[in-house]
C-alpha positions in Angstrom: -12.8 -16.5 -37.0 -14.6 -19.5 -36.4 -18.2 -20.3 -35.2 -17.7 -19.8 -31.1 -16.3 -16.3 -32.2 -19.6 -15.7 -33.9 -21.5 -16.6 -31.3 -19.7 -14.8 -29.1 -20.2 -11.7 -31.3 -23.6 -12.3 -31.5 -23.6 -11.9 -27.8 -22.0 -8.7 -27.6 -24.4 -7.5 -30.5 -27.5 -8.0 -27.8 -26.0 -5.3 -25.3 -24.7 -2.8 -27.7 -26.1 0.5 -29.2 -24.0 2.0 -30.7 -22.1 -0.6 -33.1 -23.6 0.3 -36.4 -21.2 -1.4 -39.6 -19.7 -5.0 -38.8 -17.1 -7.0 -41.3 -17.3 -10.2 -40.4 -16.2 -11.1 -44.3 -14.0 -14.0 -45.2 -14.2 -16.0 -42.6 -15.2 -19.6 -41.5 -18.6 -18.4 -39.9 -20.8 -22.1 -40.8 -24.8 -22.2 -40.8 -24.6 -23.2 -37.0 -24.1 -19.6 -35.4 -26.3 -18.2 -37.7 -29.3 -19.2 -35.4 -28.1 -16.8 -32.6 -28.1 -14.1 -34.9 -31.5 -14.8 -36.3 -32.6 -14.2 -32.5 -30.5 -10.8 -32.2 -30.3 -9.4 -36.0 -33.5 -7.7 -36.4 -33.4 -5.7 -32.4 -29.5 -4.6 -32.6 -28.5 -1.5 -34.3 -27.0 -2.5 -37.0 -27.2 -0.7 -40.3 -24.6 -2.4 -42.6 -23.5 -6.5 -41.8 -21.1 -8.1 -44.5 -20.9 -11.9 -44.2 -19.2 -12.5 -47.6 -16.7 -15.0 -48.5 -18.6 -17.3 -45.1 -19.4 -20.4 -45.6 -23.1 -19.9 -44.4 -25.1 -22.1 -47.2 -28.3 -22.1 -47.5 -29.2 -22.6 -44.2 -27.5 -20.1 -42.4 -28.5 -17.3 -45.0 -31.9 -18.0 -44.6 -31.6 -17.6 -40.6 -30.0 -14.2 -41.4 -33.2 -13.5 -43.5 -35.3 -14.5 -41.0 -33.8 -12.7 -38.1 -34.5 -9.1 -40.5 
């Protein structure tokens, strides 16, 4: 999965309810995406997100810690 997949994820995450555990693990998810989901994270219903093995870096990590 790349970053327009993320995005697009990140989309979906905005409408849904119910979704509670994504695995977005081992990846190619970059920092870039990251600021959509610092918009969404913190209002979806997500209980459990693993981003491991991403290549995030520092910048897109601390979107992801903003958006909680």
């Amino acid at each position: 999965m790349d970053d327009q997949c993320a995005e697009a994820i990140a989309e979906g995450l905005t409408r849904n309810t119910t979704l509670k555990v994504l695995d977005l693990s081992n990846n190619r998810i970059g920092p870039e995406p990251m600021q959509r989901w610092q918009e969404i994270i913190g209002k979806c219903s997500l209980k459990s997100l693993d981003l491991s093995n991403n290549p995030l870096y520092d910048e897109g990590a601390q979107c992801i810690f903003k958006g909680l």
